[in-house]
C-alpha positions in Angstrom: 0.0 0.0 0.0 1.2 3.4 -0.7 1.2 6.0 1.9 2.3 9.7 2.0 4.1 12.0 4.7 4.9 15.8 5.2 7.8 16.2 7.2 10.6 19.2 7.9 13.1 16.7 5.9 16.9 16.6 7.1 18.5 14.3 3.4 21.5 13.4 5.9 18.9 12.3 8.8 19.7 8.5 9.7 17.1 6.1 10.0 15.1 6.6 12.9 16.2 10.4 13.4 14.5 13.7 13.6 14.6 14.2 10.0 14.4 11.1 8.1 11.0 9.8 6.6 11.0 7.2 9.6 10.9 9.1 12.1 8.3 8.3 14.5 8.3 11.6 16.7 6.6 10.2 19.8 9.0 12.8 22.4 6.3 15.5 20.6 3.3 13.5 20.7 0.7 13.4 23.2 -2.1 16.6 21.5 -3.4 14.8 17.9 -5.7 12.5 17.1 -4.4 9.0 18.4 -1.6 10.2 20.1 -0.6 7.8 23.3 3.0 8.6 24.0 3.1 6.6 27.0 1.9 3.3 24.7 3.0 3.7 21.1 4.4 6.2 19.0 2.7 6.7 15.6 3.3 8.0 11.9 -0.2 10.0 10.4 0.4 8.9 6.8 -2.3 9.4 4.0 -3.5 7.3 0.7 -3.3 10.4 -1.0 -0.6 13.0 -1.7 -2.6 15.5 -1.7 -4.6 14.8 1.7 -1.1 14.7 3.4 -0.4 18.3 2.0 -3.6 19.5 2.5 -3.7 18.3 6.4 0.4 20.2 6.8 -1.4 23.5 5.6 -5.0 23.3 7.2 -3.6 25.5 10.4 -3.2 28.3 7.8 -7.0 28.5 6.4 -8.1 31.9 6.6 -4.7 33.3 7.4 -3.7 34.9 4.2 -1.6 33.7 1.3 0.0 30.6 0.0 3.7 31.9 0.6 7.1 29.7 0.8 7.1 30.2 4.6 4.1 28.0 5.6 7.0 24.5 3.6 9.2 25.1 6.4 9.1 23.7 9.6 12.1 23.3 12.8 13.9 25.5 9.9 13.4 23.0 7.6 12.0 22.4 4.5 8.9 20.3 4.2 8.9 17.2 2.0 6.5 14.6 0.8 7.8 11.3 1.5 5.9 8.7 -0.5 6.2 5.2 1.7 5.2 1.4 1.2 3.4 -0.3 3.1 3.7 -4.2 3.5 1.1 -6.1 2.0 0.8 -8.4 5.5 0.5 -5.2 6.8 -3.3 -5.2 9.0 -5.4 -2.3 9.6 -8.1 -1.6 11.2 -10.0 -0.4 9.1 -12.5 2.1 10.9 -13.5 3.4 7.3 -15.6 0.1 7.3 -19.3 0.1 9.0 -19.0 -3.6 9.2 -15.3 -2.9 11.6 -16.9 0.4 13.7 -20.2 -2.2 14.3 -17.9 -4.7 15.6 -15.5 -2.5 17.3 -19.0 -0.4 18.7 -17.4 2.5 17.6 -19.6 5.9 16.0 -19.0 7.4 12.9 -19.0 10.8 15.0 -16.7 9.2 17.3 -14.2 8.7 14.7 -14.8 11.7 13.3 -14.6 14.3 16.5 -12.4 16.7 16.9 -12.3 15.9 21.0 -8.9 14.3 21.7 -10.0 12.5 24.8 -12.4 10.1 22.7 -9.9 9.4 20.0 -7.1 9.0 21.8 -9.2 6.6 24.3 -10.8 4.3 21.1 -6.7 4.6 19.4 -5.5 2.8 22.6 -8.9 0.4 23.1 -7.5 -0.7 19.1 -4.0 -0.8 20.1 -4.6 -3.0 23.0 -7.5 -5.4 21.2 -5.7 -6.1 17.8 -1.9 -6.6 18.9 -1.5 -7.8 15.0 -2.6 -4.3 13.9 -0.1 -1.9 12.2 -2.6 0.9 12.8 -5.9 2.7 12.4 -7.5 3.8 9.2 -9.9 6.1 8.7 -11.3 9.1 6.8 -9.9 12.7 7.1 -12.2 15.9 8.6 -11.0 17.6 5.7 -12.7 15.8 3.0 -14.2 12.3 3.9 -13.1 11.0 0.6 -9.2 11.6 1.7 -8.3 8.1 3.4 -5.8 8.4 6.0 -3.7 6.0 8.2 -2.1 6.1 11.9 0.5 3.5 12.1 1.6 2.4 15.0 5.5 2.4 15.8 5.7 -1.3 16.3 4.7 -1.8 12.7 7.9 0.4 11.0 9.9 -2.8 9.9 7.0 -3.2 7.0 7.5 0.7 5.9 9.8 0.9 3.5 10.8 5.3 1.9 10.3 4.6 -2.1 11.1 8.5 -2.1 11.1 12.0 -0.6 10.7 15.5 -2.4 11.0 19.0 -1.5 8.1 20.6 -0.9 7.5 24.3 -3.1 4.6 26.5 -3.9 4.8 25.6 -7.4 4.2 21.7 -6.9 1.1 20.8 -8.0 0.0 18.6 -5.4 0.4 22.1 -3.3 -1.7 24.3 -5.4 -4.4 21.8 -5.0 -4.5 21.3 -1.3 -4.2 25.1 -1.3 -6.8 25.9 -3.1 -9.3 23.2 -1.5 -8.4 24.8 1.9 -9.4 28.2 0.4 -5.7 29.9 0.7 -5.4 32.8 -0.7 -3.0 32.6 -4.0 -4.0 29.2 -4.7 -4.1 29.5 -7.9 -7.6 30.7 -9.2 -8.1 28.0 -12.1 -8.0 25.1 -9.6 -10.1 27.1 -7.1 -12.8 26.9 -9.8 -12.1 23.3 -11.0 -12.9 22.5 -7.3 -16.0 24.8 -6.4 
C-alpha cells in the first residue's frame, strides 16, 4: 500500500532520526488525534498526496496567502515522502461500517475533533488487535481523503520509495491550497474545485 508524509526533511537524517521519513516523533506526541505517548508512537500517513499536504497547511486556512514560509518547519523544508506499506500489513479499518459495528465504535466518534475520545478508542485498538499496524480512517477535511495512523511497532513493513521538496509551485500544493481556500492558490483550480 502506498502511503504519504509531510515532514521538515533533514536528506543526511539516519534512520530513525529527527529528519528522516522514519521518524516516529513520539517525544512531541501526546495533542493529535491517536496520540498515546506513554503506549505507542505513531506516523499520520495518508493514501493520497494531496490529503497529506492538505492536512500540513490546514492551520493556515483563513490566514492569508500561500507563501514559501508555511513548507518550512524546525527550519526545515517540508517534504513529501511517499512510503510502502507491507502487503501483511493489517489495519483496522475504521472506514468500514461492518469494523466500527464490531469494534462499537460511531461514525462521530471517529470523526470528532475531542482528543479525549480518540485518543481513548486509538489505545482500546491498540490494545485489542496486537497484530494491527494501525488505524484507518477518513480525514475531517474531505471524507473521501483516506488516511492511516500506524503504530510504531509496525515500522519494519514501511519501506521510503522517495522524498521531495516541498514548493509552492508543486502541483499537489496548489491543489491542497486551493481546497483549503488559501489565498493565492491558484484561481483555475479554485474553480475546477467549487
Amino acid at each position: 500500500m502506498r502511503l504519504w508524509r509531510v515532514l521538515p526533511w533533514d536528506p543526511s537524517a539516519r534512520v530513525g532520526s529527527a529528519g528522516h521519513a522514519l521518524w516516529v516523533p513520539r517525544v512531541f506526541q501526546g495533542t493529535a488525534r491517536h496520540d498515546a505517548p506513554d503506549r505507542y508512537g505513531c506516523l499520520y500517513l495518508a493514501e493520497e498526496a494531496i490529503s497529506a499536504v492538505a492536512e500540513t497547511l490546514a492551520p493556515f486556512r483563513g490566514t492569508g496567502d500561500l507563501v514559501p514560509d508555511l513548507l518550512v518547519r524546525s527550519n526545515r523544508q517540508l517534504a513529501l515522502a511517499e512510503l510502502e506499506l507491507g502487503a501483511t500489513a493489517v489495519l483496522v479499518d475504521l472506514d468500514d461500517p461492518a469494523v466500527l459495528a464490531a469494534e462499537r465504535l460511531r461514525p462521530s466518534a471517529v470523526a470528532t475533533g475531542r482528543r479525549k475520545v480518540t485518543q481513548s478508542y486509538a489505545v482500546a485498538q491498540f490494545d485489542r488487535h496486537p497484530e494491527a499496524a494501525g488505524l484507518r480512517w477518513w480525514s475531517t477535511l474531505e471524507a473521501s481523503w483516506i488516511h492511516v495512523t500506524l503504530f510504531d511497532r509496525a515500522l519494519g513493513a514501511l519501506t521510503v520509495r522517495h522524498v521531495q521538496p516541498l514548493s509552492v509551485d508543486d502541483e499537489v500544493v496548489e491543489v491542497a491550497a486551493a481546497h483549503l481556500g488559501l489565498a493565492g492558490a491558484p484561481a483555475r483550480l479554485v474553480h475546477e474545485m467549487g
